[in-house]
C-alpha positions in Angstrom: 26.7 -48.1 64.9 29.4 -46.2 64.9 29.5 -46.3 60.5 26.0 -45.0 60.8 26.6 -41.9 63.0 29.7 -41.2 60.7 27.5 -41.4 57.6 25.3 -39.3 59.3 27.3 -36.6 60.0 28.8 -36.5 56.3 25.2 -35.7 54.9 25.1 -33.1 57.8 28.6 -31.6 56.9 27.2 -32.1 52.9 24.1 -29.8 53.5 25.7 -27.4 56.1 28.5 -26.7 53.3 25.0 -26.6 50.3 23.8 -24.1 52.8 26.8 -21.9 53.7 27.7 -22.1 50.0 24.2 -20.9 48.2 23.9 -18.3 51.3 27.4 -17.1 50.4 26.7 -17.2 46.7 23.0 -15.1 47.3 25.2 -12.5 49.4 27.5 -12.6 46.7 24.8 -11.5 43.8 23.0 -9.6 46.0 26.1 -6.8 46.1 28.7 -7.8 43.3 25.7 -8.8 40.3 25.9 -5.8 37.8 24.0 -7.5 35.3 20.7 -6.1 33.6 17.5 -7.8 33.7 16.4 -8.7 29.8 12.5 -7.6 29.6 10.1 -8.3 27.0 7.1 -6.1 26.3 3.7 -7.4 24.7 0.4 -5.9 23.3 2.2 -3.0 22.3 3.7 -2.8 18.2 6.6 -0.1 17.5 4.5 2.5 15.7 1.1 0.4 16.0 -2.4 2.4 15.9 -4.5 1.6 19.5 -8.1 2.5 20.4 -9.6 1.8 23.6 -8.4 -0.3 26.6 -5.2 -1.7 25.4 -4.2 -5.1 27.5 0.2 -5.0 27.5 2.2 -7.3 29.4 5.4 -7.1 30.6 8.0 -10.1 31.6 11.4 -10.1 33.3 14.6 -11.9 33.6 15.4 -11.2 37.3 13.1 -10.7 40.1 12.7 -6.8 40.9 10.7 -3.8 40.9 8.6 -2.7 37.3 7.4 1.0 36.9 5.3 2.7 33.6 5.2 5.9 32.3 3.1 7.1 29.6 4.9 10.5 28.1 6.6 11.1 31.4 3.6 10.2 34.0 3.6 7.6 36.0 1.3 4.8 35.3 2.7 2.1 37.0 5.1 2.4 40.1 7.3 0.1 42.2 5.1 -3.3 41.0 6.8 -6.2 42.5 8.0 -8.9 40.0 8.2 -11.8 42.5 8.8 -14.4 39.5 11.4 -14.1 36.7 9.6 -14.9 33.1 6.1 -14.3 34.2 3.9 -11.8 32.2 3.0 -8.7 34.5 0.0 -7.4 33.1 -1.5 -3.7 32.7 -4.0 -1.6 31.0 -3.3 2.2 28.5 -7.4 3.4 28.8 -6.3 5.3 25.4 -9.4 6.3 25.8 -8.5 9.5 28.4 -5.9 10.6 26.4 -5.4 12.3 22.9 -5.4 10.6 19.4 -2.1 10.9 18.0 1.5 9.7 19.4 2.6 8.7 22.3 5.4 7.1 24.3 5.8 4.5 26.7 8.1 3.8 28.8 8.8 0.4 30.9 11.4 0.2 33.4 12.6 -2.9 35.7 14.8 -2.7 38.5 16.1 -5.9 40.0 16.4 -7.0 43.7 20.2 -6.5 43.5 22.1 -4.0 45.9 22.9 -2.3 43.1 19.2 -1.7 41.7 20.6 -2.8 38.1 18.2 -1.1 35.9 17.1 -1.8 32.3 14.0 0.4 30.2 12.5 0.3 27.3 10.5 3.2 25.4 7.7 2.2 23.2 6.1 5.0 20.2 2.8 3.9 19.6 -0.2 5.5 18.1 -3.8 6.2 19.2 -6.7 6.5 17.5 -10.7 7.1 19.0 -11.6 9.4 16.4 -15.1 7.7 14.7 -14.3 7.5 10.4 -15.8 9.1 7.7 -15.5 9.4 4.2 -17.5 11.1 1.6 -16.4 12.0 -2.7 -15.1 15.4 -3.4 -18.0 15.5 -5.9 -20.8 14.4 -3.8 -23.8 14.9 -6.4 -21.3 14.0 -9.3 -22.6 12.0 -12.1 -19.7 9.4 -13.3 -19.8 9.2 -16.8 -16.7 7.8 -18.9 -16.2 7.5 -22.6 -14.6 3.6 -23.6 -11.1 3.4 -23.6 -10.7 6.2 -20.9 -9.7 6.1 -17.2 -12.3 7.1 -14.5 -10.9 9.6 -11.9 -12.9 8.8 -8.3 -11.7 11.0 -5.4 -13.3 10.8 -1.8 -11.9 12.7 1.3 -11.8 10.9 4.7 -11.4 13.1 8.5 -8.0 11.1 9.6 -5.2 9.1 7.6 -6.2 5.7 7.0 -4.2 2.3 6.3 -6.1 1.5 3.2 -9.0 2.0 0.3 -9.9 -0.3 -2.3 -12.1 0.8 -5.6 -14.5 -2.9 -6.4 -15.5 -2.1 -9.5 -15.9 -3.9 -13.2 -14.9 -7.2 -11.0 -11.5 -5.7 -10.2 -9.8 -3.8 -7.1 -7.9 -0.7 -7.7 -6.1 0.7 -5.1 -6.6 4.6 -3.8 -3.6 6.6 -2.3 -3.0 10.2 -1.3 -3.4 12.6 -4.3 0.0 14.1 -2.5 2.0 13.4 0.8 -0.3 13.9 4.2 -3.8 14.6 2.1 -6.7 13.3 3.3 -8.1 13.2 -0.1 -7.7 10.2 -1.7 -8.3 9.0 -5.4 -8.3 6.0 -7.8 -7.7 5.7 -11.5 -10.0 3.0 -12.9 -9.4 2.2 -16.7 -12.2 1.5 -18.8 -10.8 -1.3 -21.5 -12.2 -0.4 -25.2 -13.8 -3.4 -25.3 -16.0 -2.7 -22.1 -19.8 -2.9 -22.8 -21.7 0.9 -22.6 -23.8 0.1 -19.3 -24.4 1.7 -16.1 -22.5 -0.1 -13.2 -22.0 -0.1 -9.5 -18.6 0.7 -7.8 -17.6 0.0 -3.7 -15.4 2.2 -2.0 -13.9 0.0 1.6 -11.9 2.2 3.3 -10.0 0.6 6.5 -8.4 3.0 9.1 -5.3 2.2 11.3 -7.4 0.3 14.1 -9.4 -1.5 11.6 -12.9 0.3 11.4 -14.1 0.0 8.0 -16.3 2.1 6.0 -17.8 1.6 2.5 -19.2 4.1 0.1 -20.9 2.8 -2.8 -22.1 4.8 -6.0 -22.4 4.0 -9.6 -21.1 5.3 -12.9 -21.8 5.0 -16.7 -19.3 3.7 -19.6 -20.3 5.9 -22.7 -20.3 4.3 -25.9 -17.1 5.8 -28.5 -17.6 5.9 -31.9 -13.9 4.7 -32.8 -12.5 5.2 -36.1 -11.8 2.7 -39.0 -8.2 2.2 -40.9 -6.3 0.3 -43.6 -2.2 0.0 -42.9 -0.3 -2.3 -45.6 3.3 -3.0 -44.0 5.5 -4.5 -46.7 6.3 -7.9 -46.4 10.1 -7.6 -46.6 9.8 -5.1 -43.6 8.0 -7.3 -41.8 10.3 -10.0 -42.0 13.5 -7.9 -41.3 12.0 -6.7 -38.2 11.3 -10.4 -37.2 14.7 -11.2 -37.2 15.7 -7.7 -35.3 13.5 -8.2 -32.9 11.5 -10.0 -30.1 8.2 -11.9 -30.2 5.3 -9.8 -29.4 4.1 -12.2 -27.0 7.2 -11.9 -25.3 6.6 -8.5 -25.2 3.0 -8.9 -23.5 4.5 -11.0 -20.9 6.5 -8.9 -19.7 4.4 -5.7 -19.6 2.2 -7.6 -17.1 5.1 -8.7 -15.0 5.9 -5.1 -14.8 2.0 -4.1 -14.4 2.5 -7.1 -11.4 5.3 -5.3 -10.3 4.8 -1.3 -9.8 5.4 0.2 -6.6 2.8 1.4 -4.7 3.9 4.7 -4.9 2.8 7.8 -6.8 6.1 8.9 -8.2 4.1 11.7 -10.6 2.6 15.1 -10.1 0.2 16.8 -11.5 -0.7 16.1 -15.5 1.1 14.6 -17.8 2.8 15.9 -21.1 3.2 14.8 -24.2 6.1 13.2 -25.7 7.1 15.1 -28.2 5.7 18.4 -29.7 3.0 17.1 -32.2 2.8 18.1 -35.4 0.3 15.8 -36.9 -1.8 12.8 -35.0 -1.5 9.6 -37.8 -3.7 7.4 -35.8 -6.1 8.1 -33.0 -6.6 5.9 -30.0 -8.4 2.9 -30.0 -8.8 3.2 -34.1 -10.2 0.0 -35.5 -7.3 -1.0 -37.6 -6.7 -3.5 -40.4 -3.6 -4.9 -41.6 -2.3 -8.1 -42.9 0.1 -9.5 -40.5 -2.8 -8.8 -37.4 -5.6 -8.6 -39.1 -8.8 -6.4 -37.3 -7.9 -5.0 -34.0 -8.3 -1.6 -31.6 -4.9 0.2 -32.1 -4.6 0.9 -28.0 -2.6 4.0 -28.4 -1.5 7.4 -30.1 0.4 7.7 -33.2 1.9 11.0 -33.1 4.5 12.6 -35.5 7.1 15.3 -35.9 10.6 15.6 -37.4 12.2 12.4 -38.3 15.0 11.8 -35.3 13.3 14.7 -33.1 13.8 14.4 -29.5 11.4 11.6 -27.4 10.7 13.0 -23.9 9.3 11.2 -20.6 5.9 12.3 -20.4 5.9 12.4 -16.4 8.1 11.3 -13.1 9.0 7.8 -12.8 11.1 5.1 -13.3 12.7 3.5 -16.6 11.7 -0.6 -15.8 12.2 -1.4 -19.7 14.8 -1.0 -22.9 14.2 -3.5 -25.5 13.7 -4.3 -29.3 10.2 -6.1 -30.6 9.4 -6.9 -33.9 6.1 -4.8 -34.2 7.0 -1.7 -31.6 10.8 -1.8 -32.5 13.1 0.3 -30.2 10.7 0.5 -26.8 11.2 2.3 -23.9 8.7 1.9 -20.6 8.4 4.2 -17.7 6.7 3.5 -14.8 5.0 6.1 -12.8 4.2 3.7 -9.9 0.2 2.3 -9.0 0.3 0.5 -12.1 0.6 3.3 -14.6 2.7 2.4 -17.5 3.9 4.8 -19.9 5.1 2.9 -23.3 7.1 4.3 -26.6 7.4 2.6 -29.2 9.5 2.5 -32.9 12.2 4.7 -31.1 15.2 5.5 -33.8 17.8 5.1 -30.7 17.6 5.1 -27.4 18.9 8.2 -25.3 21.6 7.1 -22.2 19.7 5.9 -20.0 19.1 2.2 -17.9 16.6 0.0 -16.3 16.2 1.3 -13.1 17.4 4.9 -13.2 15.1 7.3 -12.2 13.6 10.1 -14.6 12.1 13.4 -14.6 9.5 14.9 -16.5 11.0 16.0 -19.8 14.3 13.9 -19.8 15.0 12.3 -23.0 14.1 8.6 -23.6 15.3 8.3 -27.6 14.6 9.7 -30.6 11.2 9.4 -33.0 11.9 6.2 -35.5 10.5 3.9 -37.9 11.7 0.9 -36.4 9.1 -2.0 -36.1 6.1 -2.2 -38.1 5.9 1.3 -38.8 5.8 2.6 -42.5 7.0 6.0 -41.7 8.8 8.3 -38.7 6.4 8.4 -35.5 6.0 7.2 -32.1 3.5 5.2 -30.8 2.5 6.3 -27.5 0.4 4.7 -24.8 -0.5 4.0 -21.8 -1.7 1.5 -19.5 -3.2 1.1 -16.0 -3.1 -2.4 -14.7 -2.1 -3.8 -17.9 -5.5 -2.3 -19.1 -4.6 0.4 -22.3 -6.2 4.0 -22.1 -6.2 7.2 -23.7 -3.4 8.9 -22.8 -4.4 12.4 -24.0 -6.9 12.3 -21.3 -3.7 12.6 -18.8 -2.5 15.7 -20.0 -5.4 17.4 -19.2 -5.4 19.8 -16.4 -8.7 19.1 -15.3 -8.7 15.3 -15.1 
């Protein structure tokens, strides 16, 4: 009996000291804690784009008090967290206040003596305002030769995440014209080879929120009566270049890698120039040629001509993304303009100092006019291509495109 009472009073002493102890260690926390609660805040991206009633959350660490303000007024004050890692949600009616930025700001207290207090300030975005869209050139009637690019432009009442051009079985993608315009355009090129035909284009523009809005029209690939030519290229050339230079499939390959690759950023402005002052135009773009190591094909570019070992300038902003030899285009340089516009020179004498990956302006040398490759005399073969796809690049320098 007297075993029992003993064992007895050691589970009394056992939970008396439990008790005494966790009270002691609660009084302990309550005054000496100087920790931070660790909250999390959901429903609400850094620098996201909100329209109407936006459901947040908010979850603590410590038990305690939670307060919101939305740029500096209160929108939520002294809610009790009576459960640590539970979400705590609320409502922004973005509706009742303006489109635009905006801050919010979450703050927990815990239960502590000390009130240890941790906040967190949230920039987020909101955006009510209905979207529209309509072209520059509302009543405009889209023509475009073969082998040229088709400007569209379309102007839209707020900024918007994105715009896609469907057209010829393709996406194109539409930017700014310039930094924080709300006119947007697209450069569509029209391969050579592209049948004359009238043909349907879809403009999907998606805002910040996600509304999307489509504008559809049509335009008409004109029919270009290319010229005809005969080049002989002497054998023993051909074969010395061969051994200079790379394969021109090689060459192909990796002007679509790069095509795959451009930024999507308009690095240019305004038109384009050209390359070097021309004195004479030896072959015009998209010529039907004929020679014996090709055979029939569209020569997809211009061959312009001035003083043997003249200057080669870039014809626009950009970026140099190649420097190589080939066995048809010898010395060849490739700027990139970003969006997929390619700027290519080819049968260079030399290179000027430059690398892959160094910036250029408009004007800077690239090299100096050659005859290296398959070309029988001094000149510079000078193209372009958007999406891999060649075009006239005369049409660029206009002022008016």
């Amino acid at each position: 009996m007297a075993s029992k009472f003993f064992g007895f009073s050691n589970l009394v002493f056992v939970g008396v000291f439990l008790f005494v102890g966790l009270v002691g260690w609660n009084v302990y926390s309550y005054f000496f804690d100087t920790t931070t609660p660790a909250i999390v805040l959901s429903g609400l991206d850094i620098g996201g784009y909100y329209c109407g009633d936006v459901q947040c959350a908010v979850s603590s660490t410590k038990k305690g008090e939670l307060a919101v303000w939305l740029d500096g007024q209160p929108l939520l004050s002294k809610f009790k967290i009576g459960s640590k890692n539970t979400d705590h949600p609320f409502t922004i009616p973005t509706r009742t206040i303006a489109n635009g930025e905006h801050v919010l700001r979450v703050e927990v207290a815990d239960s502590s003596f000390n009130k240890n207090k941790v906040a967190i300030d949230r920039v987020f975005n909101v955006d009510n305002q209905p979207l529209q869209a309509a072209f520059v050139k509302a009543d405009a009637d889209y023509k475009v030769l073969q082998g040229r690019t088709l400007h569209l432009q379309f102007q839209v009442n707020k900024p918007i995440k994105e715009a896609k051009v469907h057209a010829l079985s393709h996406s194109f993608d539409c930017f700014a014209e310039n930094p924080h315009s709300l006119i947007y355009e697209c450069f569509i090129p029209i391969a050579c080879e592209e049948n004359p035909n009238e043909y349907l284009f879809n403009v999907e523009i998606v805002d910040n929120v996600g509304n999307v809005l489509n504008l559809d029209n049509k335009f008409q690939i004109v029919m270009y009566p290319f010229k005809t030519q005969n080049l002989q290229i002497g054998k023993e050339k051909i074969e010395e270049e061969k051994k200079l230079g790379l394969a021109i499939s090689e060459r192909e390959r990796v002007l679509q890698e790069l095509a795959d690759q451009s930024p999507k950023q308009k690095m240019w402005k305004g038109s384009f120039c050209t390359p070097i002052n021309i004195a004479r135009t030896t072959c015009d773009f998209g010529t039907i040629r004929t020679t014996q190591e090709k055979g029939r094909y569209k020569h997809k570019a211009l061959d312009v001509a001035n003083t043997p070992k003249s200057v080669v300038w870039s014809t626009q902003d950009g970026v140099v993304v190649h420097k190589a030899r080939y066995e048809d285009a010898g010395n060849t340089v490739v700027v990139d303009h970003g969006y997929g516009v390619l700027s290519l020179f080819y049968h260079l004498d030399d290179f000027a100092n430059i690398e892959i990956g160094q910036k250029i302006a408009q004007g800077s040398p690239i090299g100096t006019l050659g005859k290296t490759g398959y070309a029988t005399g001094y000149h510079l073969h000078w193209e372009m291509r958007v999406n891999n796809i060649a075009v006239d690049p005369m049409q660029w320098t206009h002022a008016t495109f």
